[in-house]
GUDRENDREN-393175 format. One record per residue (C-alpha): y, x negated, z; residue in one letter. Coordinates in steps of 0.05 Angstrom, whole numbers, plus 5000, padded with zeros to 4 digits. Example, Ala and Ser with C-alpha at 12.3 -4.5 7.8 and 13.67 -1.06 7.14 Angstrom:
2
491047545156a497947275143s
END
This chain:
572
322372097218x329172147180x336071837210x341972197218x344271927152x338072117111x339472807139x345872957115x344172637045x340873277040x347573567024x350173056977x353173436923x357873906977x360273297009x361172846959x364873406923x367973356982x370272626975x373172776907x376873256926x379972816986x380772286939x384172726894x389672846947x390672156959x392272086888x397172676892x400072426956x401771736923x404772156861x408772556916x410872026950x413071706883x417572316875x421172406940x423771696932x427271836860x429372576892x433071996955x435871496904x438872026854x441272426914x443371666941x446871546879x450372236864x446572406801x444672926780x437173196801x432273446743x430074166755x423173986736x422973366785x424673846842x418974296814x413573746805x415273596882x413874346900x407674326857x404573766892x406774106951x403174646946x395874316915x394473836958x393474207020x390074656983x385074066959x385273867031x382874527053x378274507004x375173937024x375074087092x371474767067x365774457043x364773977089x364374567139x358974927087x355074247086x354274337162x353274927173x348274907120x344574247144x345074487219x341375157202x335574777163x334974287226x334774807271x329475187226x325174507230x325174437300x323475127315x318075067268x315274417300x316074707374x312275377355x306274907323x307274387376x304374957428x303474567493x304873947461x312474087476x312573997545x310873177540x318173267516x322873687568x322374427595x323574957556x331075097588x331974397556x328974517491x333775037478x339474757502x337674087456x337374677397x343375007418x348074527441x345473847411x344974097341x351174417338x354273697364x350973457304x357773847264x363873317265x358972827242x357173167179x363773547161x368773027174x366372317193x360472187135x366272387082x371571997124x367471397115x368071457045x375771587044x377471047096x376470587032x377770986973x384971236997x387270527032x384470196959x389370626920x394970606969x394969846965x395469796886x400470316886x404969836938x402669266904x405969456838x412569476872x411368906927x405368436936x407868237005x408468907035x400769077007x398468467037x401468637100x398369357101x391569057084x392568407132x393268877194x388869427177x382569167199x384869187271x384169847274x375669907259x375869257305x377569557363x375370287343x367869937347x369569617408x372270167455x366070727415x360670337446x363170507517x364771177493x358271207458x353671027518x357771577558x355472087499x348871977506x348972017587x352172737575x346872917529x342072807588x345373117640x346673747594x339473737578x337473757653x343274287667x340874737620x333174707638x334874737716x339475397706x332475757661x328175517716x332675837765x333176557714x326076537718x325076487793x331777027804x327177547836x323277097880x330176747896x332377407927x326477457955x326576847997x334077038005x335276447979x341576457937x345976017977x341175457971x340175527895x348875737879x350275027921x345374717873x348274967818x355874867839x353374167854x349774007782x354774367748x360273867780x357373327766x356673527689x365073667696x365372907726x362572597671x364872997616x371972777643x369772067644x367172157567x373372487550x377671947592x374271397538x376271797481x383271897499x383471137513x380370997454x385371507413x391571077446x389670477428x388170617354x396070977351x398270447379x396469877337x397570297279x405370457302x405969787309x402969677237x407370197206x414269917237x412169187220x411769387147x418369757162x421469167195x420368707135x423269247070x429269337119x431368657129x429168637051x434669117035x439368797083x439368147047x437167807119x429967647099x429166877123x425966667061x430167057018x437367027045x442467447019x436767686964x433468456954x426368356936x424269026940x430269586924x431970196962x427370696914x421170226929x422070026989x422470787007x417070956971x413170397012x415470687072x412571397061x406171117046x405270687106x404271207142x398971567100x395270917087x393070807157x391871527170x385071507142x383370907189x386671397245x381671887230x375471527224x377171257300x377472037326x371872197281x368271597309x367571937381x363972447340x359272007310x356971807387x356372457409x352272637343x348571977357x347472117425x344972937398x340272617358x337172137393x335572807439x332273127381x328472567353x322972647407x321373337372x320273077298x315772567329x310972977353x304072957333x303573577307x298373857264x300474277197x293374517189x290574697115x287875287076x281175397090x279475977128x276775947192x269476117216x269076897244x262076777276x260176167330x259075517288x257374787310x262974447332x263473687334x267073147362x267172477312x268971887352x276772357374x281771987397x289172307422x295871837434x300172087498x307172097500x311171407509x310571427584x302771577594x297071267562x291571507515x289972297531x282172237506x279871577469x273271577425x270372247444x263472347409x260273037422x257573647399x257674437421x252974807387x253475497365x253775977428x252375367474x257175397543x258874737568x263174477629x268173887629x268173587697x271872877719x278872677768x285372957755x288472647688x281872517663x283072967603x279073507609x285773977591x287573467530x279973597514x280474367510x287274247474x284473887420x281074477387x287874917395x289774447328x297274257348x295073577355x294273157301x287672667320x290571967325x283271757307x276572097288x275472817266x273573517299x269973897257x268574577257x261774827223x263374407150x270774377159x275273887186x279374237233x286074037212x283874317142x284074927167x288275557175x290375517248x293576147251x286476397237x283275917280x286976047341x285176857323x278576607339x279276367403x280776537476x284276047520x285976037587x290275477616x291175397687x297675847678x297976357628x303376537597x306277287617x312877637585x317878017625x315178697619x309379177633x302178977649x300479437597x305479117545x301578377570x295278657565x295978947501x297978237462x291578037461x290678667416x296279177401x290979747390x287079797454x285080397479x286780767556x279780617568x278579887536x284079727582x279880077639x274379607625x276778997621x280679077684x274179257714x270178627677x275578177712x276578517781x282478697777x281879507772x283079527851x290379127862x292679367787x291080157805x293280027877x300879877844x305080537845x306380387772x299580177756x300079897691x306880007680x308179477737x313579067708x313378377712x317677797716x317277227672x312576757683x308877417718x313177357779x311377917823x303977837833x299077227866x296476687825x289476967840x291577587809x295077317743x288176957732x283577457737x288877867699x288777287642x280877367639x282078117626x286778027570x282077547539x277078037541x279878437503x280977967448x273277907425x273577157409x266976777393x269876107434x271676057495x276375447522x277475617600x281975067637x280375217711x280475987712x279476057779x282875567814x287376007849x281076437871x279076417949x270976217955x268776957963x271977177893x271176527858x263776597870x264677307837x268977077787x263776577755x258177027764x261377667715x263676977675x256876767666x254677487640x261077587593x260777027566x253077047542x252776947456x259376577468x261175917451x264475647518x267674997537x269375107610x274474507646x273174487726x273074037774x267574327808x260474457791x258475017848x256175627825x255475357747x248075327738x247175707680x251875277646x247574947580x250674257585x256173827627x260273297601x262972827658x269372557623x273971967659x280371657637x278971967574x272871787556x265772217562x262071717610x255272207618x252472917592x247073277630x245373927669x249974187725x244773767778x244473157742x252073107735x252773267810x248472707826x252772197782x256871677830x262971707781x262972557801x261572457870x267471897878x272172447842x269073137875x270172797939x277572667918x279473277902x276473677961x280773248011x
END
């Protein structure tokens, strides 16, 4: 995975164009500065003031803000730029990370890290990677213009700079740890409030508002607390910096006016530095620390971008698999485990470690073991998003990450233990899993998967609308709905997560019966937790912390200690 720097080398030539041209104004500014003092010293002296002096000054004037702006242009382009291409990667990464995103955060807090977190990503590349570049550059030709006119005054502008990054480092790292607990709680703010958009229609439901609002209120305060604290650092931090460099500026000042004054200790009654110089001196001092100035309020930016990207960095480290070209089998094929093993997330251990098995074509097979066995990181595995930390799946003659998953997953029907279901119509649900269905395809399915009586029972019928998330109707229902939609799909494999959990007895029984006659010429690999009313199943794997520990018919698995220990679990 990149850093933040290697990122925004990615737009080089804009910002270092950028740095030239902020150079370039430095230079300018010195050759301004220059000016002004002989315009004071002739105007000091009475003499008379060139015409083209007066319109150098309004020349210089007039270009270097507009090099300024300039520079400040295309360090805005860079960003915007960078910040659209990041965006574009980790929406590309999420969509072939499938459910691989959710060892990360919610989706509320994906997009909010998208949203908000890249965006924060903006004062770091448009002003503080180019300020680090000018904090030296303009200081550096500041001091050898002051040096040519006094040595001491340049060494006292470079002997008191350095206090400024000193305690700029110093006060950012408390600033910086606040960043990155903001980033957090933003995170967590953002996925509460979808969770809660969701839910809005079975929140009025419940009549609960007032519970969920004080929730809210509550969450939402304590994001304004801490983004006061954060801002309380900066300020600090911002007060500190002006201070040291007032002090700075008027210590410089201090010594060319006790110069001109002929009261210099060391130099009694003596000018070393004359009134054009010193003035010239003066109007630099200023401008030579302003740089350092700006890298300490750009520096609360480079937290808060630190902080953004540290939230993003999860994403790019997922396991994700790119897949390849080859096309993907249209009829059932062997499928083969070699020796599979999938890495969890930082927090949980191995998902499935050394699977060896094989499906063959039109086989159906059921996954049984405890809770967090990995019977769903099993099915998963042959979705493609993620990349095998060891071993190989192949499909027929193919590896599978070689090939096209798009196609792949056109292939197959899967049914995790909550389907996914878009605000809408049954109909317009239905009809994803193909766009052409006929009024009486739909019919049938319905009818397959039991669910012609509640769905023509609605006063809509299919043009029910749903919530999302299919808010509105059972669990029982959305599963038996999910088996419908699959239906229609006419997929030669099969990966079912525990379709029926939600099911009483009575329709579960049902259920698996019409499953075991659809699902005839199919390839199936079925995850359950329970073996009743699965004896025409071919084969059963017994898997437990990750690892097949027996295959055998549905009775010979039941009589396994390991599944009686972990049947008798669950059912309490």
């Amino acid at each position: 995975m990149q850093s933040l720097r290697q990122l925004v080398l990615s737009e080089k030539n804009r910002l270092h164009l950028a740095i030239a041209l902020g150079a370039a104004a430095s230079l300018l500014m010195i050759w301004q500065c220059w000016l002004l003092a002989t315009l004071c010293d002739l105007a000091l002296h009475q003499q008379q003031i060139p015409t083209d002096l007066l319109l150098h000054i309004l020349v210089l004037w007039l270009l270097r803000p507009m090099l300024l702006a300039a520079k400040d242009l295309l360090g805005l382009s860079a960003s915007q730029n960078l910040r659209t291409s990041i965006r574009q990667q980790l929406l590309g990464i999420i969509s072939r990370a499938g459910p691989l995103r959710q060892r990360i955060a919610s989706d509320g807090d994906l997009s909010t890290r998208l949203l908000e977190q890249v965006d924060a990503l903006d004062p770091y590349i448009s002003r503080y990677y180019p300020q680090l570049y000018l904090v030296v550059l303009c200081p550096l030709f500041i001091s050898v213009a002051v040096a040519s006119q006094s040595v001491l005054a340049a060494l006292l502008l470079l002997a008191t700079a350095p206090l400024i990054p000193l305690f700029m480092i110093l006060l950012g790292k408390k600033a910086a740890k606040a960043s990155q607990q903001q980033v957090q709680a933003l995170g967590l703010l953002g996925g509460r409030f979808l969770e809660f958009l969701r839910g809005a229609q079975l929140i009025r439901q419940l009549q609960a508002e007032p519970l969920v609002l004080n929730r809210l209120n509550n969450a939402c305060e304590d994001y304004r607390t801490r983004t006061m604290s954060v801002l309380s650092k900066a300020f600090l931090s911002g007060a500190v910096l002006e201070l040291f460099a007032s002090l700075a500026i008027a210590l410089v000042a201090l010594y060319l006016g006790l110069g001109l004054l002929g009261e210099l200790p060391w130099a009694k009654a003596q000018i070393p530095v004359s009134y054009q110089p010193a003035l010239f001196i003066l109007l630099m001092a200023p401008e030579f620390y302003a740089p350092l100035r700006q890298l300490g309020t750009d520096y609360h930016a480079k937290a808060q971008a630190e902080a953004a990207f540290a939230s993003l960095a999860p994403i790019w480290a997922l396991p994700v698999c790119a897949g390849g070209d080859t096309p993907a089998p249209t009829e059932p094929v062997c499928i083969e485990f070699r020796q599979v093993s999938l890495r969890g997330s930082e927090h949980r251990a191995a998902l499935v470690t050394a699977i060896q098995a094989q499906i063959l074509p039109a086989q159906r097979i059921a996954v049984t073991g405890p809770s967090g066995a990995g019977k769903t990181s099993l099915l998963e595995s042959l979705l493609g998003f993620q990349q095998p930390d060891q071993g190989q799946i192949k499909i027929g003659d193919h590896d599978l990450t070689d090939l096209n998953l798009a196609q792949w997953r056109q292939q197959l029907v899967y049914l995790s233990q909550q389907s996914q279901w878009l605000k809408g119509s049954l109909r317009s649900n239905l009809l994803l899993a193909k766009a052409s269905a006929t009024e009486a395809e739909l019919k049938l399915v319905l009818q397959q998967a039991f669910c012609a009586d509640f769905v023509f029972a609605l006063p809509q019928g299919l043009d029910t609308q749903l919530a999302e998330s299919g808010i509105g109707l059972s669990g029982g229902q959305l599963q038996r709905l999910a088996l419908a939609r699959a239906l229609l799909k006419q997929s030669w494999c099969w990966l079912l997560d525990e379709p029926a959990s939600m099911l009483p007895p009575a329709q579960q029984q049902l259920y698996f019966q019409q499953l075991e006659q659809l699902s005839r010429g199919k390839t199936l690999l079925l995850a359950t937790h329970q073996l009743q009313r699965l004896d025409w199943l071919d084969q059963v794997w017994l898997i437990v912390q990750g690892q097949i520990v027996a295959k055998g018919t549905v009775a010979e698995i039941q009589a396994h200690p390991l599944y009686q220990v972990s049947y008798q679990q669950e059912s309490q």
